[in-house]
N, C-alpha and C positions, 0 to 999 in steps of 0.2 A: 504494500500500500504506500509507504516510504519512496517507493522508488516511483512509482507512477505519479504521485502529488511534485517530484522534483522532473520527472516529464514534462508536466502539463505546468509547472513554472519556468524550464526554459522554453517552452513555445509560447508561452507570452512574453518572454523578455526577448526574444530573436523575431517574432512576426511583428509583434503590438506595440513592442517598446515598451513594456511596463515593468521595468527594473524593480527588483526586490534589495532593497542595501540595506547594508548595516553602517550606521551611524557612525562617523571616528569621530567627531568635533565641530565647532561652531568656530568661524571665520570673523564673528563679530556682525556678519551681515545674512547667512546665509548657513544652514546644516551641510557638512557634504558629509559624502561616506563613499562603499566599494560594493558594486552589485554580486551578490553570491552565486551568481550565475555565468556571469559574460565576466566579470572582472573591469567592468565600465569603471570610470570614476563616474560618482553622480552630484549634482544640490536638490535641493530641496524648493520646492516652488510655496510659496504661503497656502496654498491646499493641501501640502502635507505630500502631492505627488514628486516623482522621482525622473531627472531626465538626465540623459549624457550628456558629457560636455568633451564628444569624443578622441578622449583618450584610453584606447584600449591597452593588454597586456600583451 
């Protein structure tokens, strides 16, 4: 079941673009973090949503 929920989270991160990250710290303006999928860097948009700011690994 683990492995099928980590499926159908990188197919939305690789089709949809809806990045799952984990949090490292606040910039003073903005959250960024590292998406556990693609390894995207991301911020954080005032919605709480997640986008690259494409720098991949």
């Amino acid at each position: 079941m683990k492995e099928m929920l980590f499926k159908i989270g990188q197919f939305f991160d690789k089709y949809l673009k809806w990045h799952s990250c984990t949090k490292l710290g606040n910039d003073g303006c903005s959250n960024y973090g590292i998406c556990k999928y693609c390894g995207a860097k991301c911020l954080q948009d005032s919605q709480g949503n997640w986008f690259d700011i494409g720098d991949y690994k």
